[in-house]
C-alpha positions as CSV (number, residue, x, y, z in Angstrom):
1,X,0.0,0.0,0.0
2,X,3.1,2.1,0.8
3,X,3.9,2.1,-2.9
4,X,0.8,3.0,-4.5
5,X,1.0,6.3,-2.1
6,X,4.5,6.9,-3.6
7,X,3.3,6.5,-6.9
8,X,0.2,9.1,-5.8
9,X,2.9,11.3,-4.1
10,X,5.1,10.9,-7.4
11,X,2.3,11.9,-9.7
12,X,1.4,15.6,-8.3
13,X,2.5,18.5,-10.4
14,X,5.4,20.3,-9.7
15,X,3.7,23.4,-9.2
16,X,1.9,22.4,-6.7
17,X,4.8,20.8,-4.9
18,X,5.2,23.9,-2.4
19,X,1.7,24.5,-2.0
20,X,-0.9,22.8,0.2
21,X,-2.9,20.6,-1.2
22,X,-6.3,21.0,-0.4
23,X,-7.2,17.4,1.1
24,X,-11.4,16.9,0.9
25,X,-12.9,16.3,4.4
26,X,-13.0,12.5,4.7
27,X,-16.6,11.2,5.8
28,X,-17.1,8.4,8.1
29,X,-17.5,5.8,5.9
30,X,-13.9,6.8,4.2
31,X,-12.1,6.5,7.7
32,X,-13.4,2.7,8.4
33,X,-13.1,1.7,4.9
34,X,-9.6,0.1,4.2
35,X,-6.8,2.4,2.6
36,X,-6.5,-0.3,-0.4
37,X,-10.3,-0.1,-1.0
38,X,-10.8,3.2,-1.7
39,X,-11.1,4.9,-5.5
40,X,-8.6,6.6,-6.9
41,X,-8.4,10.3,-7.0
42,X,-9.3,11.4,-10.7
43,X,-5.6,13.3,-10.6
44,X,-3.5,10.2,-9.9
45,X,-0.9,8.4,-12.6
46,X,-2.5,4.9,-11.9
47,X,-5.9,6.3,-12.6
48,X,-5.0,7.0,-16.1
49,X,-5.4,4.0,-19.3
50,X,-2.1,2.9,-20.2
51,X,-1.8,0.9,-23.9
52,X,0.0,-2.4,-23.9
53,X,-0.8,-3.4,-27.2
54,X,-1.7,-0.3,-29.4
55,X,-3.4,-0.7,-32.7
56,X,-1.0,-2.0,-36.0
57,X,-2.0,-1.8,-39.2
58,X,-1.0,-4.3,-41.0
59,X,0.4,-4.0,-44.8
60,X,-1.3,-6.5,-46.1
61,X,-4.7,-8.2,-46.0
62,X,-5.4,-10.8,-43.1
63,X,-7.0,-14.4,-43.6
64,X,-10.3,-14.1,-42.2
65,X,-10.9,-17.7,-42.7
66,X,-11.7,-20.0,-39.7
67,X,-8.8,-23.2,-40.6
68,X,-9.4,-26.5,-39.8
69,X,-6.9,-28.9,-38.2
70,X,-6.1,-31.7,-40.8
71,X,-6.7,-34.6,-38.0
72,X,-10.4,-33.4,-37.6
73,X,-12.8,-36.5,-38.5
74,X,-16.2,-35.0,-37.9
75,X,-17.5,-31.1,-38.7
76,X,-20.7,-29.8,-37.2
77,X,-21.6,-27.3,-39.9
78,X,-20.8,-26.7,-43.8
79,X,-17.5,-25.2,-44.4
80,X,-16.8,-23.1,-47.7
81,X,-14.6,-24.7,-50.4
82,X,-11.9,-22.2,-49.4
83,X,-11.5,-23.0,-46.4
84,X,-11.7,-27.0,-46.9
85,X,-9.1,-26.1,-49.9
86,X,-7.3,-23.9,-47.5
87,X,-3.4,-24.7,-46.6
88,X,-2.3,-26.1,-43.2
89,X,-1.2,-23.6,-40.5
90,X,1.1,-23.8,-37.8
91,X,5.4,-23.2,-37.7
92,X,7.2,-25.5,-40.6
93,X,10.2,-27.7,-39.1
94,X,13.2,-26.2,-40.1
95,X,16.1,-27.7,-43.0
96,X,13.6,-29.3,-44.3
97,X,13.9,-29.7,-48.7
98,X,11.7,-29.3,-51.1
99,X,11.2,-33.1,-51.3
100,X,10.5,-33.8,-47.5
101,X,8.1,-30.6,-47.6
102,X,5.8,-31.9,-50.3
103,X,2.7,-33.5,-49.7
104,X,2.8,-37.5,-50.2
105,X,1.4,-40.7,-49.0
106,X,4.1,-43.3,-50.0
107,X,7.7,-42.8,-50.5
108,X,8.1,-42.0,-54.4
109,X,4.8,-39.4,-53.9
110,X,1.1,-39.5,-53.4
111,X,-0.7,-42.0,-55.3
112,X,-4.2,-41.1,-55.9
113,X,-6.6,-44.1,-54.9
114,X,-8.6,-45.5,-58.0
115,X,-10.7,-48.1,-58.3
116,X,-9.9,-51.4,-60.8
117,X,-12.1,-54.2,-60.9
118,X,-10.5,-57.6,-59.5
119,X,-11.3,-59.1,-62.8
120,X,-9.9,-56.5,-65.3
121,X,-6.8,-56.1,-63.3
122,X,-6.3,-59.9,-63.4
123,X,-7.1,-60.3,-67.2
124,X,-4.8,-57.8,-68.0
125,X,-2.2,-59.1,-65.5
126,X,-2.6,-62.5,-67.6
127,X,-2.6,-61.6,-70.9
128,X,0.7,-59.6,-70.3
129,X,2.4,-62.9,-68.7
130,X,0.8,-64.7,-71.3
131,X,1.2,-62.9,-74.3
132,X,3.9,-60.0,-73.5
133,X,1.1,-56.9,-73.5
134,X,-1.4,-55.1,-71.8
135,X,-4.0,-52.1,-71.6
136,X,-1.9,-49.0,-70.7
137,X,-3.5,-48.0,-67.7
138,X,-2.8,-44.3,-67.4
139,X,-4.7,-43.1,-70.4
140,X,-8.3,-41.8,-69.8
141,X,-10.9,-44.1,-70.6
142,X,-12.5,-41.7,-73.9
143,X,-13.4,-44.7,-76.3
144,X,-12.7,-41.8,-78.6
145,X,-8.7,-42.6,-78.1
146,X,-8.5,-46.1,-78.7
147,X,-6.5,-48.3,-76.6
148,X,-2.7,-47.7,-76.2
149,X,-0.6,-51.2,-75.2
150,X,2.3,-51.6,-73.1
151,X,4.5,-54.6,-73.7
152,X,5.3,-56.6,-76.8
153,X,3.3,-53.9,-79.6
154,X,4.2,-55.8,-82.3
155,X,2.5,-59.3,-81.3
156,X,-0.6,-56.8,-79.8
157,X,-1.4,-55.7,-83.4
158,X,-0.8,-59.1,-84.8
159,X,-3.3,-60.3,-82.3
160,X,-5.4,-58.0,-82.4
161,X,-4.8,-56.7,-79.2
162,X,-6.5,-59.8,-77.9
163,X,-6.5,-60.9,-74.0
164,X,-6.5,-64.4,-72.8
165,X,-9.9,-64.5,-72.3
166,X,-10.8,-63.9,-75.4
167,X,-10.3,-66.4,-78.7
168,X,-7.8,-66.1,-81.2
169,X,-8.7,-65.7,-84.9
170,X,-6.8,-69.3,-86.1
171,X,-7.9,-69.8,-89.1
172,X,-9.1,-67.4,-91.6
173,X,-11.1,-68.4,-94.8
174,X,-7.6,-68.0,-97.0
175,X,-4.9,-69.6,-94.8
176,X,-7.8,-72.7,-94.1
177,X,-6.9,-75.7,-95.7
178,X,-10.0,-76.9,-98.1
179,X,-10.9,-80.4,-99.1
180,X,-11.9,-82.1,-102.1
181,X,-15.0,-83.2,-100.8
182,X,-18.4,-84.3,-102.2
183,X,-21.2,-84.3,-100.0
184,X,-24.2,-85.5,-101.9
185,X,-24.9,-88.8,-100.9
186,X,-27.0,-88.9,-104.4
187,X,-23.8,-89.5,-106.4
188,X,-22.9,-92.9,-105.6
189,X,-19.6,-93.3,-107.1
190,X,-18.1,-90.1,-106.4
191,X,-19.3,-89.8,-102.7
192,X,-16.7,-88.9,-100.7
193,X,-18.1,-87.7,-97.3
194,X,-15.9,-86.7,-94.2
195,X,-13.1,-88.7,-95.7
196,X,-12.6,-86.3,-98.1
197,X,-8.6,-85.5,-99.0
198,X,-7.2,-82.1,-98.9
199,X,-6.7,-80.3,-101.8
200,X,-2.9,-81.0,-103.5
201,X,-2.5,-83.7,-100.4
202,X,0.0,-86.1,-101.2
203,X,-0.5,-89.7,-99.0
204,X,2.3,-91.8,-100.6
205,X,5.6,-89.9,-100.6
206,X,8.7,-91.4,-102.0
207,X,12.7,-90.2,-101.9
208,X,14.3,-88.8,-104.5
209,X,17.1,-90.2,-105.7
210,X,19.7,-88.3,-103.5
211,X,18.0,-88.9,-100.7
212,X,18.0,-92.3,-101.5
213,X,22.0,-92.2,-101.7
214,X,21.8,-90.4,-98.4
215,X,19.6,-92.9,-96.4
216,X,21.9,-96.1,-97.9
217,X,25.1,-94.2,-96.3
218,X,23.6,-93.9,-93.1
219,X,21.8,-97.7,-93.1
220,X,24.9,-98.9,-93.8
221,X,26.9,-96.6,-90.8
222,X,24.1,-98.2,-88.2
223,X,24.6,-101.1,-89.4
224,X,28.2,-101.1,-88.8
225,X,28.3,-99.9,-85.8
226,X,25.7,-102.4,-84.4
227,X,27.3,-105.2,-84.9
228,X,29.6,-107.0,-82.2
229,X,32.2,-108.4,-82.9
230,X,34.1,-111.1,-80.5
231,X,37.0,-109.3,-78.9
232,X,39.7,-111.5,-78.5
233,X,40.4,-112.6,-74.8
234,X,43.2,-111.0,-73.0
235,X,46.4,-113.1,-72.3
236,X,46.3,-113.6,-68.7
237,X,49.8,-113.5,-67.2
238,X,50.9,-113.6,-63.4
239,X,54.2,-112.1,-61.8
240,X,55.5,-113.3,-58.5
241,X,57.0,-110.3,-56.3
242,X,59.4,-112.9,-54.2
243,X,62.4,-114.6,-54.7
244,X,61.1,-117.9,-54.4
245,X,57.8,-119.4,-54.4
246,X,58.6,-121.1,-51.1
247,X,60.6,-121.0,-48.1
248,X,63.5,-122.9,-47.2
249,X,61.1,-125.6,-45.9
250,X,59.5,-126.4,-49.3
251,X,56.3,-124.3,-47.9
252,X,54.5,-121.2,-50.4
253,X,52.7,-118.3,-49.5
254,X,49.7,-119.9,-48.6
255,X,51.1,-121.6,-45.6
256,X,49.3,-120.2,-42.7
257,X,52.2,-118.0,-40.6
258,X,52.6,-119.1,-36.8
259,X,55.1,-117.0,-35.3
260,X,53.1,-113.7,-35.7
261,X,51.9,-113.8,-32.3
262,X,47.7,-114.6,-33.2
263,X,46.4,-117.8,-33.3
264,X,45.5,-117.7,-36.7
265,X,43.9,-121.1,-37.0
266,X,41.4,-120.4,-34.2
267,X,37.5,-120.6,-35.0
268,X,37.0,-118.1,-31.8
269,X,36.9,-114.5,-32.1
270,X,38.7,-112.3,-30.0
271,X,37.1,-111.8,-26.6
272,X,37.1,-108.2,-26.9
273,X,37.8,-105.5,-29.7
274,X,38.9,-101.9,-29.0
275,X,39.1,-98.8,-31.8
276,X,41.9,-98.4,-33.7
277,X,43.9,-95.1,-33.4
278,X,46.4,-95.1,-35.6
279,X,48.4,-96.3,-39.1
280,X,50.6,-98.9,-39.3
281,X,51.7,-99.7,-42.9
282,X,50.1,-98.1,-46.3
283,X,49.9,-101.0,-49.2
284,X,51.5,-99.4,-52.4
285,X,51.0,-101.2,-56.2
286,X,47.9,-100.2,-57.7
287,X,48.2,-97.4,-60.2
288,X,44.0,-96.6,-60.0
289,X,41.6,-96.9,-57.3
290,X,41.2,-100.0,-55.5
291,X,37.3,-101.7,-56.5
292,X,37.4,-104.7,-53.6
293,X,39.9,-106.2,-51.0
294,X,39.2,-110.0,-49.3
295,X,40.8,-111.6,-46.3
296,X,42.3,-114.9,-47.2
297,X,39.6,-117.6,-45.6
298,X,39.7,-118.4,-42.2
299,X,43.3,-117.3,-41.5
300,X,43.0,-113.4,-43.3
301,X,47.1,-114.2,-43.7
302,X,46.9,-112.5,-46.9
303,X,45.0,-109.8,-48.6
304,X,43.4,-109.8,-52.1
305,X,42.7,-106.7,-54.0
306,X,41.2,-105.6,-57.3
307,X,41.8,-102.9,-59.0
308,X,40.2,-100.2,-61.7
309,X,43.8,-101.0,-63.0
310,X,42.8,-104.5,-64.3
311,X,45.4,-106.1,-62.1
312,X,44.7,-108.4,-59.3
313,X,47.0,-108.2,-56.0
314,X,47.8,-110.8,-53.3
315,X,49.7,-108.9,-50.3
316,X,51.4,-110.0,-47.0
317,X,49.1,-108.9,-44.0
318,X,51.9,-109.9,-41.1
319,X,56.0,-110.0,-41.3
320,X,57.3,-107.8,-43.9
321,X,54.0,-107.1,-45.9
322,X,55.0,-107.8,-49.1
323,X,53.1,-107.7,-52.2
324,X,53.6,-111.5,-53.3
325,X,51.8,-112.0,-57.0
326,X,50.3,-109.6,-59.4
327,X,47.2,-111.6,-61.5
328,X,46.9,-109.8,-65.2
329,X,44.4,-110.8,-67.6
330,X,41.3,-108.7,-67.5
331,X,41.0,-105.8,-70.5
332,X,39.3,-103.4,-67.8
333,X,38.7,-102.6,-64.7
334,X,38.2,-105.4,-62.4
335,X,34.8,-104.9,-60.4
336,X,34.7,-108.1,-57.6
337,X,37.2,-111.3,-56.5
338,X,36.4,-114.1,-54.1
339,X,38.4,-116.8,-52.7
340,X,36.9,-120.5,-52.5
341,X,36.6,-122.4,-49.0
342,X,40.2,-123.0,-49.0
343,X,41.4,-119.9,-50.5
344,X,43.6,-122.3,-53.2
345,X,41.4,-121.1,-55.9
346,X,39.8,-117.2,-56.6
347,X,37.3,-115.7,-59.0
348,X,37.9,-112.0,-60.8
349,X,35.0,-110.4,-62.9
350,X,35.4,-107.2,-64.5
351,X,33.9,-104.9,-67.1
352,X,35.0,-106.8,-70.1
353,X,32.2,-109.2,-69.7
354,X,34.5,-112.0,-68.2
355,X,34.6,-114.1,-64.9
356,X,38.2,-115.5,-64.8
357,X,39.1,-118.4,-62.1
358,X,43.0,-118.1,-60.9
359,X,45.0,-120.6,-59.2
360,X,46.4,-118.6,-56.1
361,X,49.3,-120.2,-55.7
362,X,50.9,-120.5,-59.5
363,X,48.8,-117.5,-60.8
364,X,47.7,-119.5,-63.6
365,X,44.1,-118.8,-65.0
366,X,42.2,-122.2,-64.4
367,X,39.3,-121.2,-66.9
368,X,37.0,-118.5,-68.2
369,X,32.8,-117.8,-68.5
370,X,31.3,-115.0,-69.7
371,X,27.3,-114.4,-70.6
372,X,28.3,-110.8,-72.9
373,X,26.7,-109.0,-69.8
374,X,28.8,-107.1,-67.1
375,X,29.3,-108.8,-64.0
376,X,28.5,-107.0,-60.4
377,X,29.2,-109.5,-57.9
378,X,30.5,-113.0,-58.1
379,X,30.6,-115.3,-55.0
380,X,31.5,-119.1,-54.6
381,X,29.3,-121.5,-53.1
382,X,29.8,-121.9,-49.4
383,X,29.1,-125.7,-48.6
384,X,32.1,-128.0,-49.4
385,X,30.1,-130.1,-51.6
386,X,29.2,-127.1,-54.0
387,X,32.6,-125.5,-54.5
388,X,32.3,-126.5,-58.2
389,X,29.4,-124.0,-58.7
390,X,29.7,-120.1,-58.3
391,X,26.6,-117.2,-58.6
392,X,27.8,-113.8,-60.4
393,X,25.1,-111.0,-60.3
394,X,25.2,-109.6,-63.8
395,X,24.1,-105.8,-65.3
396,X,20.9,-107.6,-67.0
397,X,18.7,-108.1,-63.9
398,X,20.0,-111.7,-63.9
399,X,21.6,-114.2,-61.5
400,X,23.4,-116.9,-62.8
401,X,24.6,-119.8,-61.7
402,X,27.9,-121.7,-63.8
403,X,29.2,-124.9,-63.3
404,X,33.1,-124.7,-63.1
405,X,33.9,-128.5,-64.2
406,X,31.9,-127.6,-67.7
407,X,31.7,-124.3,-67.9
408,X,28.4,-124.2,-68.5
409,X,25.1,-122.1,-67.2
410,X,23.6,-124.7,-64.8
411,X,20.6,-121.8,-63.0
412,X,19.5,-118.7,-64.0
413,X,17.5,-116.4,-61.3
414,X,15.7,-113.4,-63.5
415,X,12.9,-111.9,-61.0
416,X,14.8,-108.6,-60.6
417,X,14.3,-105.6,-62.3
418,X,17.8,-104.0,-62.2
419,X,21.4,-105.0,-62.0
420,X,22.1,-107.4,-59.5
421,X,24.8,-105.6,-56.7
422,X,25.3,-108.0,-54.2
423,X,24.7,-112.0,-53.3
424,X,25.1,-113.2,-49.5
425,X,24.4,-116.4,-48.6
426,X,22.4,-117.0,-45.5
427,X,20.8,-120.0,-43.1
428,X,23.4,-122.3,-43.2
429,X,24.1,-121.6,-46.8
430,X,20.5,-123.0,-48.4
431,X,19.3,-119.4,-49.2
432,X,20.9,-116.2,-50.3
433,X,19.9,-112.6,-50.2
434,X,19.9,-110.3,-53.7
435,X,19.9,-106.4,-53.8
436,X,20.0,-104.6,-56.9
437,X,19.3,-101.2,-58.7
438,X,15.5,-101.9,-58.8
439,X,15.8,-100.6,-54.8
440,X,14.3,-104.4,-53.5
441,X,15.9,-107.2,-51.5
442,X,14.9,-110.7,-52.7
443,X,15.4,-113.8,-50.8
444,X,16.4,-117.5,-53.1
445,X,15.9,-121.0,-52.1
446,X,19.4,-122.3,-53.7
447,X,18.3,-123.6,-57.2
448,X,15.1,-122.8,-57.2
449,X,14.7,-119.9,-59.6
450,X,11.7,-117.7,-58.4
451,X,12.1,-115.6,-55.1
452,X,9.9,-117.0,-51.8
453,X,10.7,-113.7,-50.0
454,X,10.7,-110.0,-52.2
455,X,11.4,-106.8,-49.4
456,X,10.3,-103.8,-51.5
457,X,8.9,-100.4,-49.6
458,X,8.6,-97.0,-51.1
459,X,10.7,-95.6,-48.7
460,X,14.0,-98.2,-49.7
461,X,16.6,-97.1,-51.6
462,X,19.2,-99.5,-53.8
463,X,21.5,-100.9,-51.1
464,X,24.9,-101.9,-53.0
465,X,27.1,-103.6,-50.5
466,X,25.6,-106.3,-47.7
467,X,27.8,-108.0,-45.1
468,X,26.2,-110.6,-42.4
469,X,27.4,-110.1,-39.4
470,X,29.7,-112.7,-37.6
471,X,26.6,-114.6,-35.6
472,X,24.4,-115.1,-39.0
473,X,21.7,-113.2,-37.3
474,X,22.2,-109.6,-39.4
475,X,22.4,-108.4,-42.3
476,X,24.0,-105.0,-42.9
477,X,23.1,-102.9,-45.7
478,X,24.6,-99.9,-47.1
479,X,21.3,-97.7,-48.4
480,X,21.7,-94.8,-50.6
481,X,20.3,-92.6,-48.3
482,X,23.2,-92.5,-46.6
483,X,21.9,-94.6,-43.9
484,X,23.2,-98.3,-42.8
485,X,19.2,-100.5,-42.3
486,X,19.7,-103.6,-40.4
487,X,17.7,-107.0,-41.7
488,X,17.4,-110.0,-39.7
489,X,19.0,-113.0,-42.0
490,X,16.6,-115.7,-40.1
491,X,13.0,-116.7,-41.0
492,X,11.4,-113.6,-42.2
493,X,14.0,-111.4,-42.8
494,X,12.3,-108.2,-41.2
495,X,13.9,-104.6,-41.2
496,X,15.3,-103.7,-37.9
497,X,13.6,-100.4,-37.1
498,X,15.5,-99.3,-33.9
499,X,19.0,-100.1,-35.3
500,X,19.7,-97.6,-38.2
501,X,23.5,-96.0,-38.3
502,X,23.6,-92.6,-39.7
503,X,26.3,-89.7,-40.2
504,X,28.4,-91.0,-43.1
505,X,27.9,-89.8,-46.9
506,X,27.9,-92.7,-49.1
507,X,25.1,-91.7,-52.0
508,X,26.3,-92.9,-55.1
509,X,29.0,-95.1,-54.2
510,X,29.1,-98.9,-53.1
511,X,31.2,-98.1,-49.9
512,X,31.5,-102.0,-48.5
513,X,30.7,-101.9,-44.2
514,X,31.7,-104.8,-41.8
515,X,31.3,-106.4,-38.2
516,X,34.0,-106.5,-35.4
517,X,34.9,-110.2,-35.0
518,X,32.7,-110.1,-31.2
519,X,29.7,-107.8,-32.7
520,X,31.1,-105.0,-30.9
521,X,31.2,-102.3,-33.5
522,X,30.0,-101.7,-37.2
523,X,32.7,-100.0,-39.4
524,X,32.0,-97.9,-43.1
525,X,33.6,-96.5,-45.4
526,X,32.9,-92.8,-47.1
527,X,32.4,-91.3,-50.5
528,X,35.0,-88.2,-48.5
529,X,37.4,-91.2,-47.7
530,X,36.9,-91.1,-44.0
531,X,36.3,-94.7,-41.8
532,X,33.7,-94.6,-39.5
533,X,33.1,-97.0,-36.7
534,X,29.4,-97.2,-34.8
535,X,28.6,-99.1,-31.5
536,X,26.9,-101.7,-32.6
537,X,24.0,-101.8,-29.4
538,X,23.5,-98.4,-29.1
539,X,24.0,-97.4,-32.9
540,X,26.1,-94.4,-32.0
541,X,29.2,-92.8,-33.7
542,X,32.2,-93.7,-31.6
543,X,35.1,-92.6,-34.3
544,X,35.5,-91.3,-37.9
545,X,38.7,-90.5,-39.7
546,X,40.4,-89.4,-42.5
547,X,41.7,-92.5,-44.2
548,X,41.9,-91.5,-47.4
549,X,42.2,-89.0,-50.2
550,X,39.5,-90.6,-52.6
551,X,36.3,-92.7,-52.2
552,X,37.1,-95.1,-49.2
553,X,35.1,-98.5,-51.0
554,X,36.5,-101.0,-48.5
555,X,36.7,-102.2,-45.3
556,X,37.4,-105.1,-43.5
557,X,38.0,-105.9,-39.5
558,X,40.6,-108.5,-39.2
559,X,38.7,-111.8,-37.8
560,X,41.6,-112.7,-35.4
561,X,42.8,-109.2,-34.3
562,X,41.2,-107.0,-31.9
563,X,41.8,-103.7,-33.6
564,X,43.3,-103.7,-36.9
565,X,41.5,-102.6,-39.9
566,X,42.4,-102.9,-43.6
567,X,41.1,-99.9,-45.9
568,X,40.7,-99.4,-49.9
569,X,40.4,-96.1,-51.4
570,X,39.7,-94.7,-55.1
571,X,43.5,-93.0,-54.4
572,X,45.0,-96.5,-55.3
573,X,46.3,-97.2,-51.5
574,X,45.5,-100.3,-49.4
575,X,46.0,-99.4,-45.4
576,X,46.4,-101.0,-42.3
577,X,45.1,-99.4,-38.9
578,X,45.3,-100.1,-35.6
């Protein structure tokens, strides 16, 4: 209150400063009314209007319209079309371009909505994937303008600027091919109905004489080139690696060794079989990949091996390992080999058609039988009162059976659809199991030349390399599904479901698999080279490693040995782990 009397006392003239101001007589309702309350006098500086904000006039004319904010959904009166058409108020964000300024509703701009039918925008989205064109669809729709394509113009016009649903023109009336045709039925010897020939149609057509030259030349080419003619057999010719042929006591290679520290003429297996960890000694001969290797019978002494090479190898498995004789007489590669019951006596088949019997010992080719079809597999006969006769699976869905002492075809088994992979002999040697490219597994009474048993599922694949396991229960099957199935090889011959050994890549090759000599462990080889080695009861991966550079096709456990393994590869090396 103090100040608004030193703003009264501040406002007084000057003139009167020095005079006495003339104070009106203050009635009794002044003295109890608050100091604060009380009007103004009409001479004070606070009593007079001060201007805050004093009239501009502007320079140029103001928007009287009333704007509407641009999120508004609803109006409650009828706005003029200036002020719906009006711009949007309010501050701009600053740096902004020209680009981010304008007004759009997807990146490249704003896109106007239109309507299309579903069914035009389809037939024209046809007819362009169909036929290369379409309606232009940003001209106006004036039938006055025509249509304007888009696309392939040319074939438009020649169409007619038809779309798919629509029919072309095929035939015209000048391009239409017209028959000589007579149609009334009164004309009895010139009828001619809908059997009517075309105009200038020619039915017999004969070649001129060039061409007849022409056709003669390549007649006689087919001709030529169909005919087979006998190649002549290869001169079979063995080489012995040794000094001798015998030791000092008058015995050959064949002698079973006894100072190698294995029993080799035991029938038991070893008690118990451990992984093998590392190489021992690397077999080096074969100039091309190695196709099979066998363990001499019963003892496994000595190795045999076949080779893409056409050559047939016998090696040393103990003392110095020594590649003893070197069988030559196949024309190409050699595919299989199996030793007899004694292991005096071996077969070789290879892609020249030919199944060649060798004398182990001398290297001397006992005879020859071929069928002009390729042999897959060859296997002797396991009893000792059939080791005259000897099955070969050939590459025309056939199984044949020859005679040795004549030479002769004595069986034929022809229920298969494919070539014939593999042969194993099972219950006590009267049956034996048959895969083959036609993805089944067929089961043969011996000599009896229609299948009891055929295994065929959807789900198989072809299954080039079998191997029963060392108690004649199993069989072990390499699928192509890179898988290993497991058959029983007793009564019914059913598919083993819970045992099915996985992680290897063999599709496309006839890696061979085998059995620990106690059923410990299942070993395979790899189309990468590697060796892998499974538990056998709880079908897990113990061990895989690289043993070779190529395809490893073969693999064998040695029967008296706990832990050595012999290895083939496509890289032409034979090797020994343990």
């Amino acid at each position: 209150m103090s100040s608004l009397l030193g703003l009264q006392a501040y406002g007084s003239d000057e003139d009167m400063s020095g005079d006495e101001v003339n104070e009106p007589e203050k009635s009794s309702v002044d003295q109890e009314t608050p100091q604060h309350l009380l009007p103004l006098p009409s001479n004070s500086l606070l009593s007079k209007r001060v201007e805050i904000a004093p009239v501009a006039i502007p320079t140029n004319n103001l928007d009287d319209r009333l704007h509407i904010d641009p999120l508004t959904k609803e109006l409650s009166y009828n706005p003029r079309y200036d002020v719906l058409a009006a711009p949007v108020l309010g501050p701009e964000l600053p740096n902004q371009s020209a680009f981010h300024k304008m007004k759009r509703n997807m990146l490249s701009g704003f896109a106007e909505a239109a309507h299309v039918s579903d069914f035009e925008f389809e037939k024209e989205r046809r007819t362009f994937t169909s036929y290369g064109y379409a309606v232009d669809p940003s001209i106006s729709s004036d039938p006055g303008e025509g249509l304007k394509m888009v696309g392939d113009t040319a074939a438009a016009r020649k169409s007619d600027n038809v779309s798919v649903f629509e029919s072309k023109k095929r035939y015209t009336t000048e391009t239409k091919r017209k028959r000589d045709s007579n149609s009334d039925p009164t004309d009895i010897d010139g009828f001619k109905g809908p059997w009517a020939k075309y105009e200038n149609e020619k039915t017999v057509m004969c070649p001129s004489e060039e061409e007849k030259i022409q056709l003669d030349e390549i007649l006689a080419k087919r001709q030529k080139r169909g005919k087979q003619t006998d190649d002549k057999i290869e001169e079979e010719k063995t080489l012995l690696h040794l000094r001798t042929a015998s030791d000092y006591q008058g015995r050959s290679f064949l002698h079973v060794p006894q100072d190698v520290g294995v029993n080799l003429k035991s029938d038991e297996p070893p008690a118990k079989c451990f992984m093998p960890k590392k190489l021992i000694h690397t077999w080096k001969g074969h100039n091309k990949g190695v196709s099979a290797i066998r363990w001499f019978p019963k003892s496994a002494h000595l190795l045999l091996s076949c080779s893409m090479d056409t050559k047939v190898k016998i090696w040393e498995v103990y003392n110095e390992r020594r590649c003893i004789r070197t069988y030559m007489g196949h024309k190409q590669a050699v595919r299989d080999v199996s030793f007899d019951n004694d292991g005096k006596r071996f077969l070789s088949c290879g892609y020249d058609r030919y199944i060649k019997l060798w004398d182990t010992e001398t290297g001397e080719c006992i005879s020859r039988f071929t069928n002009r079809k390729v042999p897959y597999c060859v296997k002797f006969h396991p009893d000792e009162d059939k080791q005259d006769l000897f099955v070969a699976g050939t590459s025309d869905k056939k199984i044949v059976c020859w005679d040795i002492r004549t030479g002769e075809i004595v069986q034929e088994y022809d229920r298969h659809l494919g070539a014939v992979n593999t042969i194993t002999f099972v219950d006590e040697n009267r049956r034996f199991v048959s895969t083959s490219d036609d993805k089944s597994l067929r089961v043969w009474e011996w000599d009896i030349p229609v299948d009891f048993k055929y295994i065929a599922d959807p789900t198989m694949h072809s299954m080039p390399a079998v191997t029963q396991s060392p108690n004649k229960k199993w069989l072990a099957c390499q699928s192509m599904d890179n898988k290993i199935v497991i058959f029983s090889s007793l009564d019914r011959f059913k598919l083993n479901r819970k045992k099915t050994f996985t992680g290897h890549m063999v599709a496309g090759y006839a890696c061979n698999l085998d059995f620990s000599p106690d059923m410990s462990y299942l070993i395979s080889g790899d189309a990468d080279g590697r060796a892998y080695v499974w538990d056998w009861k709880t079908t897990k991966l113990y061990q895989k490693w690289k043993a070779h550079d190529d395809v490893c096709i073969g693999i064998l456990w040695h029967p008296h040995e706990t832990s050595k393994i012999a290895t083939a590869g496509w890289d032409g090396l034979i090797k020994y782990w343990d």
